[in-house]
LOVEX-711779 format. One record per atom (N, C-alpha, C): residue in three letters; atom name; x negated, y, z; residue number from 1. Coordinates in pm, whole numbers. Atoms other than C-alpha are relative to their C-alpha. Layout:
N
+-----+----+--------+--------+--------+-----+
!  aa ! at !      u !      v !      w !   i !
+-----+----+--------+--------+--------+-----+
! ALA ! CA !      X !      Y !      Z ! NUM !
...
+-----+----+--------+--------+--------+-----+
END
This chain:
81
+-----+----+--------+--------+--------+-----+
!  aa ! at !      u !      v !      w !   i !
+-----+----+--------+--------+--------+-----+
! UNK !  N !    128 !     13 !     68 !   1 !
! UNK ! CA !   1284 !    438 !   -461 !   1 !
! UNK !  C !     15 !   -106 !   -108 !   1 !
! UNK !  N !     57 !     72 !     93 !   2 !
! UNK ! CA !   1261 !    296 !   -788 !   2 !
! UNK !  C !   -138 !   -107 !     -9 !   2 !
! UNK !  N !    131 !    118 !     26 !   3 !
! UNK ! CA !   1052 !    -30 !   -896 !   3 !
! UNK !  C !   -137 !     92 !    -31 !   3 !
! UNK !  N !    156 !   -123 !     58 !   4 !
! UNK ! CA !    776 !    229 !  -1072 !   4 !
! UNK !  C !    -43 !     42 !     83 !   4 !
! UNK !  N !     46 !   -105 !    -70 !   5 !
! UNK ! CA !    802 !    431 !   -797 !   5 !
! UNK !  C !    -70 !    -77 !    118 !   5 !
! UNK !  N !     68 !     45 !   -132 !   6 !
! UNK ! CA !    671 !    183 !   -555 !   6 !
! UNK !  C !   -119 !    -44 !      9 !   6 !
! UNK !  N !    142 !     80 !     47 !   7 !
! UNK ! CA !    344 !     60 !   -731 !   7 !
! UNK !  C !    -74 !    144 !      9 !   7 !
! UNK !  N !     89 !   -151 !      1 !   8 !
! UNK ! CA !    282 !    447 !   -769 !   8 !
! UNK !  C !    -20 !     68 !    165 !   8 !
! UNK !  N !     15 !    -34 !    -88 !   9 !
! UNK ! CA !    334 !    508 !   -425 !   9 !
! UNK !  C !    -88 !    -77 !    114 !   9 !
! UNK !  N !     45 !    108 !    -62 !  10 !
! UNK ! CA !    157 !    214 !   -294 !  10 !
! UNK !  C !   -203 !     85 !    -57 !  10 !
! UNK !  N !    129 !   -109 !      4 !  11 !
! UNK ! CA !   -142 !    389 !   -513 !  11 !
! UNK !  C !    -34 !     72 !     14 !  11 !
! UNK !  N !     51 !   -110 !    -96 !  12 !
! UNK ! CA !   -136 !    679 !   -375 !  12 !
! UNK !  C !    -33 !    -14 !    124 !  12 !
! UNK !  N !     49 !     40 !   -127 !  13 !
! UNK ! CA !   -154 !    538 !    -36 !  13 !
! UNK !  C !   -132 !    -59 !     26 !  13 !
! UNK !  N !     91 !     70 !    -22 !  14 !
! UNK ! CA !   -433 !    308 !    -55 !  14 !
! UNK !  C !   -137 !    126 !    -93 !  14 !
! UNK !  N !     93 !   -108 !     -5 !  15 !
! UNK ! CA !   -624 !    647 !   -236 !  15 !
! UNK !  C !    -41 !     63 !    140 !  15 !
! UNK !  N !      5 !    -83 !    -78 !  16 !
! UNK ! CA !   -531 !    842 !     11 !  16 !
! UNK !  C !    -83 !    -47 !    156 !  16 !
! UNK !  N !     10 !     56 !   -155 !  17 !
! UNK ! CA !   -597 !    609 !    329 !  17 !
! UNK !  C !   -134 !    -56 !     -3 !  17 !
! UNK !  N !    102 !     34 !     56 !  18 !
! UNK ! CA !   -897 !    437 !    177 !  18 !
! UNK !  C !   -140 !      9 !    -58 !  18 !
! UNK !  N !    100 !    -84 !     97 !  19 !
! UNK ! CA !  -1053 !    636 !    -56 !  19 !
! UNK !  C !     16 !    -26 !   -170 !  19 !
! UNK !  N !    -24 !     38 !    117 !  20 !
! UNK ! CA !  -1052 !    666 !   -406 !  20 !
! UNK !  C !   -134 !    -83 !    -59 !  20 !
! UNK !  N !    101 !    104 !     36 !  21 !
! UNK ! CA !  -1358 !    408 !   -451 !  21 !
! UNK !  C !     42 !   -105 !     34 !  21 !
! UNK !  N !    -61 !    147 !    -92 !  22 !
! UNK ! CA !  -1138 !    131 !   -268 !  22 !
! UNK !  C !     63 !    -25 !   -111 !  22 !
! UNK !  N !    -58 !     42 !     87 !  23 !
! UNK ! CA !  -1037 !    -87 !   -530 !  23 !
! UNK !  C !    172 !   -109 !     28 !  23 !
! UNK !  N !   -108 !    146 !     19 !  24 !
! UNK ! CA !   -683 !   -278 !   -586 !  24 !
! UNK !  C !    -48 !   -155 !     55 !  24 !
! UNK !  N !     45 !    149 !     42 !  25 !
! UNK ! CA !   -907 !   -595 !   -630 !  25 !
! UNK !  C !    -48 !    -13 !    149 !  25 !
! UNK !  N !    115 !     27 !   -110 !  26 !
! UNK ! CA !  -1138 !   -546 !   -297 !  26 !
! UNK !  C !    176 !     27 !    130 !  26 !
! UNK !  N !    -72 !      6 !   -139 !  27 !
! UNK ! CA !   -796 !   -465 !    -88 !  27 !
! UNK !  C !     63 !   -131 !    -10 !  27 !
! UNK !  N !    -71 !    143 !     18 !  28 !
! UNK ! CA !   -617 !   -783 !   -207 !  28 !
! UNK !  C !    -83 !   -104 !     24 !  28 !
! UNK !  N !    111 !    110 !    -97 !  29 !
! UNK ! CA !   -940 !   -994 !   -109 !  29 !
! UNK !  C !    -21 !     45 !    102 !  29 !
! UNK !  N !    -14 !    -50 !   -122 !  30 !
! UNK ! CA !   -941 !   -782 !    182 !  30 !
! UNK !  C !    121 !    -47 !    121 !  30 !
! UNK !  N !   -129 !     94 !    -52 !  31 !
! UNK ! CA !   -587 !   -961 !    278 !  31 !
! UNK !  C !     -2 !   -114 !    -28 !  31 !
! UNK !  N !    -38 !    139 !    -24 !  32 !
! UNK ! CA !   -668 !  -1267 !    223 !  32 !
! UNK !  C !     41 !    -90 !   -135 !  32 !
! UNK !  N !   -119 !    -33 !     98 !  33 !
! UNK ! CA !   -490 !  -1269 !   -104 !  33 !
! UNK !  C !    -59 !    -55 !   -127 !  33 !
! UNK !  N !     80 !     -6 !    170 !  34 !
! UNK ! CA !   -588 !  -1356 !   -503 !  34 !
! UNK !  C !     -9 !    138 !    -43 !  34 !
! UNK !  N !     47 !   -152 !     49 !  35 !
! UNK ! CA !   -788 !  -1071 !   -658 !  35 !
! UNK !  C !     86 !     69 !    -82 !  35 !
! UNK !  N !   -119 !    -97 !     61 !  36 !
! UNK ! CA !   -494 !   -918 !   -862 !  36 !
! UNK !  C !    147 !     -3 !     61 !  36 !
! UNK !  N !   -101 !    -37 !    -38 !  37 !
! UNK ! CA !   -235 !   -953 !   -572 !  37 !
! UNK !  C !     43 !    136 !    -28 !  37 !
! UNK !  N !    -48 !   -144 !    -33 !  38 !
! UNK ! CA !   -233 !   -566 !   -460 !  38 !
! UNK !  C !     46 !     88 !   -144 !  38 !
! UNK !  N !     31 !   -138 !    129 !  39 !
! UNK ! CA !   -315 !   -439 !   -862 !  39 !
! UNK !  C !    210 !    -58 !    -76 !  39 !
! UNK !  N !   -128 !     61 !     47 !  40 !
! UNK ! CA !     66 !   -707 !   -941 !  40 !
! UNK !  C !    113 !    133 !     36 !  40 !
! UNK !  N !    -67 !    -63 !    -60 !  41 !
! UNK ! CA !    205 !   -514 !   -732 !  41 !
! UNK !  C !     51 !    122 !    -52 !  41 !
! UNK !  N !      2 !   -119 !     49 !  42 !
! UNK ! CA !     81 !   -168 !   -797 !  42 !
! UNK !  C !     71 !      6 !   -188 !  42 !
! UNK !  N !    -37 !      2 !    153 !  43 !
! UNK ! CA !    170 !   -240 !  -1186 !  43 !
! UNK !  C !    173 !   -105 !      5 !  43 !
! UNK !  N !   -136 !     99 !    -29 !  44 !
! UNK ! CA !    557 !   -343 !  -1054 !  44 !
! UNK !  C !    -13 !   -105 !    -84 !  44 !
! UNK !  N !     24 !    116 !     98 !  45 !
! UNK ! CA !    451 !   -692 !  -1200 !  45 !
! UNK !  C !    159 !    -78 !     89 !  45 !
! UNK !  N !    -17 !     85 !   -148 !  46 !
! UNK ! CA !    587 !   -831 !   -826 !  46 !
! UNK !  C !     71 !    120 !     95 !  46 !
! UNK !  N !     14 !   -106 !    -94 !  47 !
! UNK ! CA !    720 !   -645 !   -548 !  47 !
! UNK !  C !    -66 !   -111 !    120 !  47 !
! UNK !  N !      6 !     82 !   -151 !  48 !
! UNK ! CA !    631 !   -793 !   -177 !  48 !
! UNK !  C !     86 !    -17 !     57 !  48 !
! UNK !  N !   -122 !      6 !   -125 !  49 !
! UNK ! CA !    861 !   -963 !     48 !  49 !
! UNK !  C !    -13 !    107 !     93 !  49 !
! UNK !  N !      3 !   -132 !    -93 !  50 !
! UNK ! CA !    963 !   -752 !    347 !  50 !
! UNK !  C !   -175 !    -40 !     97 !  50 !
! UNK !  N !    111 !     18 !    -84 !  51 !
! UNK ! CA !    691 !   -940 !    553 !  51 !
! UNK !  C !   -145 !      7 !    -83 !  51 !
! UNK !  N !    116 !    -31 !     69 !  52 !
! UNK ! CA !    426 !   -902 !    254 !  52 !
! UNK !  C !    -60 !    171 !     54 !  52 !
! UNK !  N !     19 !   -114 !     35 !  53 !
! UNK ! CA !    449 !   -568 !    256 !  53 !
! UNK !  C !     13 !     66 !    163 !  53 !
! UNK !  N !     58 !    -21 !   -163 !  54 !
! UNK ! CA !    451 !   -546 !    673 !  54 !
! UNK !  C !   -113 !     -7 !    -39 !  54 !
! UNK !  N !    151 !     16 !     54 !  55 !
! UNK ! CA !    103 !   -657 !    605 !  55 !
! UNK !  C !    -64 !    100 !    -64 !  55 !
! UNK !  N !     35 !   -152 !     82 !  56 !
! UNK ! CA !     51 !   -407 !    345 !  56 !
! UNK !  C !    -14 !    118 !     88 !  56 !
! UNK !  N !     -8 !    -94 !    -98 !  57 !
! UNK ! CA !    133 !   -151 !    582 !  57 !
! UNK !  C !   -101 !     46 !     77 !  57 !
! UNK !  N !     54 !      0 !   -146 !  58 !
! UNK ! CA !    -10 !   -266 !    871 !  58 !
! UNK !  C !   -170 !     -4 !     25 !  58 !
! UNK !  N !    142 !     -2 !     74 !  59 !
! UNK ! CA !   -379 !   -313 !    698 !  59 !
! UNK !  C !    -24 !    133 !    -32 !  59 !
! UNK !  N !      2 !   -142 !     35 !  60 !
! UNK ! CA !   -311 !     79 !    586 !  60 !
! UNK !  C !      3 !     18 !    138 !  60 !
! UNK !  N !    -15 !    -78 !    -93 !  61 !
! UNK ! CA !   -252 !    159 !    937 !  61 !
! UNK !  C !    140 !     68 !      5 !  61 !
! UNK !  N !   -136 !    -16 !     17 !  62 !
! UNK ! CA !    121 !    243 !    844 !  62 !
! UNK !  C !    104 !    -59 !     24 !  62 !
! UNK !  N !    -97 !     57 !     16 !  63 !
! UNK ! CA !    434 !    183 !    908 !  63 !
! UNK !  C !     74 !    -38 !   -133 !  63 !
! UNK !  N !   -101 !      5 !    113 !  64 !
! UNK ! CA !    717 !     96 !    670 !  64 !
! UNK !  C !     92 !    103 !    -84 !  64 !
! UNK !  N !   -114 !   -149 !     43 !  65 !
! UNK ! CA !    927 !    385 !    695 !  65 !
! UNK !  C !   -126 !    113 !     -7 !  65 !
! UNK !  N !     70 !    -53 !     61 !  66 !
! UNK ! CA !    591 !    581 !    629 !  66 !
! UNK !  C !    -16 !     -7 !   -141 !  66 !
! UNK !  N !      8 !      5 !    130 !  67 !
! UNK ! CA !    559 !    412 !    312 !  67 !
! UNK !  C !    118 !     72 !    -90 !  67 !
! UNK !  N !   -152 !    -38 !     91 !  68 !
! UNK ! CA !    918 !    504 !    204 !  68 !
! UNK !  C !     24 !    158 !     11 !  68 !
! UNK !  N !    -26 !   -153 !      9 !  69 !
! UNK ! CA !    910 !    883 !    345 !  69 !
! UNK !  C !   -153 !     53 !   -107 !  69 !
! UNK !  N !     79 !    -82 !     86 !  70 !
! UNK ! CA !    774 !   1073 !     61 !  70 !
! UNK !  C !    -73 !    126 !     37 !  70 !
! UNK !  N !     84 !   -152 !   -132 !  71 !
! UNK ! CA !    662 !   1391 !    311 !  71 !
! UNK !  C !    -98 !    -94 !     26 !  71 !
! UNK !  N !    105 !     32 !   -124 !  72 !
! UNK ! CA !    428 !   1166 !    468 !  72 !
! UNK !  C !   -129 !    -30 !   -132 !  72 !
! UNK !  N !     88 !     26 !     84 !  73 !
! UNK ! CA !    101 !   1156 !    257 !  73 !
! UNK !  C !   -126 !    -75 !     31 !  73 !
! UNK !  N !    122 !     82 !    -13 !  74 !
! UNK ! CA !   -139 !    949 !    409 !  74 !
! UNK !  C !    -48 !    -30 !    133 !  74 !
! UNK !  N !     43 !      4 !   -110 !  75 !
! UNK ! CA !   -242 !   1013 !    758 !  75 !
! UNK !  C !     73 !    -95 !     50 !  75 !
! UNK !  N !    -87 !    153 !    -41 !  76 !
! UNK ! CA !   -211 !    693 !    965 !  76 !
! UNK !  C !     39 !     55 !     88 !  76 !
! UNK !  N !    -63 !    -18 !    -87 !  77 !
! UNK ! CA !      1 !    655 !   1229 !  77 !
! UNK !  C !    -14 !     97 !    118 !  77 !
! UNK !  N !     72 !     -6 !   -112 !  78 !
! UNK ! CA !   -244 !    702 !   1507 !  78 !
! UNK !  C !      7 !    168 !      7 !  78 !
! UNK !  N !     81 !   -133 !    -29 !  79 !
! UNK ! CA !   -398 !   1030 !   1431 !  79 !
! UNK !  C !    161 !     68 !    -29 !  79 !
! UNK !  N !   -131 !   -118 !    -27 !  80 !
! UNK ! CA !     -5 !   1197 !   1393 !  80 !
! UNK !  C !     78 !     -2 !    166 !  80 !
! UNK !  N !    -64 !      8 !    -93 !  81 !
! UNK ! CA !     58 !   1114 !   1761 !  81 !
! UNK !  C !    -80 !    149 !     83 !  81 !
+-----+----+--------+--------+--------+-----+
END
């Protein structure tokens, strides 16, 4: 996965898991975070350490290796058991 490809895939996730009214700004104050962490991100400004981006995840309801398999489009963990 490319740098690009991870800000784009990070926005598709937080559409998909979220909704598309859930903003960048409201999930990164949602973690705790300064209001243009998540959008740094999404716009490969930044990537996240490994443990940032646990967090990331784990706030989606996702794993890691969800984020990285491209088959997997959104559904959290839970509801694929």
């Amino acid at each position: 996965m490319l740098i690009d490809d991870f800000g784009d895939r990070l926005r598709e996730l937080i559409r998909r898991i979220k909704g598309e009214n859930y903003s960048e700004r409201q999930m990164s104050l949602d973690l705790g975070k300064g209001k243009n962490y998540i959008n740094n991100i999404a716009n490969s400004k930044t990537l996240p350490s490994l443990e940032a981006l646990d967090e990331i995840c784990d706030f989606l309801g996702i794993s890691i290796v969800d984020f990285f398999d491209t088959d997997f489009k959104g559904q959290k963990s839970a509801e694929r058991l």
